[in-house]
N, C-alpha and C positions, 0 to 999 in steps of 0.2 A: 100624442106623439110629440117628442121634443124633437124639432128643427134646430138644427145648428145653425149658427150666429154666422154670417158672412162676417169679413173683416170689415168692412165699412160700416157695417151694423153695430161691432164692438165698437168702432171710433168712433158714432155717434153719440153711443152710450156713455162713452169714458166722455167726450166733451161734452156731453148735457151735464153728469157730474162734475164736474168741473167748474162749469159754469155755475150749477149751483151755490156749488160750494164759494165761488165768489162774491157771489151777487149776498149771500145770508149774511155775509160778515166775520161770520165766526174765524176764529184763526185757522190758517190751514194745517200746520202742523199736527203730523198724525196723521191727516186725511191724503198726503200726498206726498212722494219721493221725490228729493231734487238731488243731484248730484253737482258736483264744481269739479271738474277736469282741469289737471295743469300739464305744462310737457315741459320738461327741463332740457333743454338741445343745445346748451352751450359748446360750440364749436371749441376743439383744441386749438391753440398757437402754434400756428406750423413755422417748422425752422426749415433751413435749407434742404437739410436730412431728412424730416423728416417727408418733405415733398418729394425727394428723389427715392425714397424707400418705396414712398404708396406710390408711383409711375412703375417702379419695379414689379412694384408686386403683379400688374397688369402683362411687366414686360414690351412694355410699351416704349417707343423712340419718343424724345421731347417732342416731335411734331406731331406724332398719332396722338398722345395724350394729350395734347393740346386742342386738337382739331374734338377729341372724344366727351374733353368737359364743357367745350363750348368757352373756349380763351383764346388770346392769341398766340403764337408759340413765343414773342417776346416776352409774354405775362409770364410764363414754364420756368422760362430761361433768368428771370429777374427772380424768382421766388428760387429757383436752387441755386442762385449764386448768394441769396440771402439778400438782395437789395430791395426786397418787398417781401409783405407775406400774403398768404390768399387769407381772406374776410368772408364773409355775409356766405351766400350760398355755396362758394367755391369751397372753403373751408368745411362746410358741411357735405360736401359732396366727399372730400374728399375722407371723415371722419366714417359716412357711406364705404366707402370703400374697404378702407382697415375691416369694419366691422362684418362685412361679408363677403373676404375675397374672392370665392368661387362665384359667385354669383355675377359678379363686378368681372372674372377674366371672360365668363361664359358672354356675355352683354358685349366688351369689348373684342372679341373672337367672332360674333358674329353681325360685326356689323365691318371687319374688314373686306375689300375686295381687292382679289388677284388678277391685276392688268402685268400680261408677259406683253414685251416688249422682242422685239426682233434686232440684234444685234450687228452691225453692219459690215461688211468685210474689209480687212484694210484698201484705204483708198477709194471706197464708195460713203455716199452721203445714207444716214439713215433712214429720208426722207423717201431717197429712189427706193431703197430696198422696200422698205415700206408697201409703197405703192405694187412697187414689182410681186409682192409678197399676198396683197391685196385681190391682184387681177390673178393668180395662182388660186386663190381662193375659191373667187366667183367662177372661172373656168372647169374647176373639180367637183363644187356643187350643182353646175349646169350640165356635167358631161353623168352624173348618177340621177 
């Protein structure tokens, strides 16, 4: 009855091989696959446009974009006025972007949050209403 080889069983086998095949001298070639991986990721040169195009494509305010790529929003605001360009990862972030917008608006859509705000009436402070707005609160989840 033939038992099947656990995986650890194969990988000692492939490195006993291996090892042989070192230790003999012989050349390996033939006895053994090697591969050489390259990645070619040359970032584009962004121009002012084309930084305000990809923030668009998100839909995004210079501040949400900014706070979204992990920049300052002065860094945003220097690259679309053209007085710098984004480099090294920023650039590639943002070459990210172009190349799979839905993915990119889906990512920045859900990592927003909606804080409402209570508006004040003329001649009150927003701070009272606030509070006033507050104890309104905890009163209605205390009285259910």
């Amino acid at each position: 009855m033939n038992a099947k080889k656990t995986v650890g069983e194969k990988l000692i086998e492939a490195m006993t091989e291996f090892t042989q095949a070192l230790e003999s001298g012989e050349p390996l070639r033939g006895k053994l696959t090697g591969h050489t991986l390259a990645i070619h990721l040359t970032p584009k040169r962004y121009t002012a446009k084309d930084v305000r195009a990809t923030r668009r494509i998100l839909g995004a305010s210079q501040s949400f974009f900014a706070r979204f790529i992990g920049v300052a929003l002065g860094t945003v605001r220097a690259w679309e006025q053209g007085r710098n360009v984004p480099s090294g990862a920023a650039a590639r972030l943002l070459d990210e972007i172009r190349l799979n917008p839905e993915f990119w608006k889906g990512r920045f859509v859900s990592v927003l949050r909606r804080h409402s705000t209570v508006r004040a009436p003329a001649g009150r402070r927003a701070s009272t209403v606030k509070k006033n707005r507050s104890k309104e609160l905890a009163s209605s989840t205390r009285s259910h």
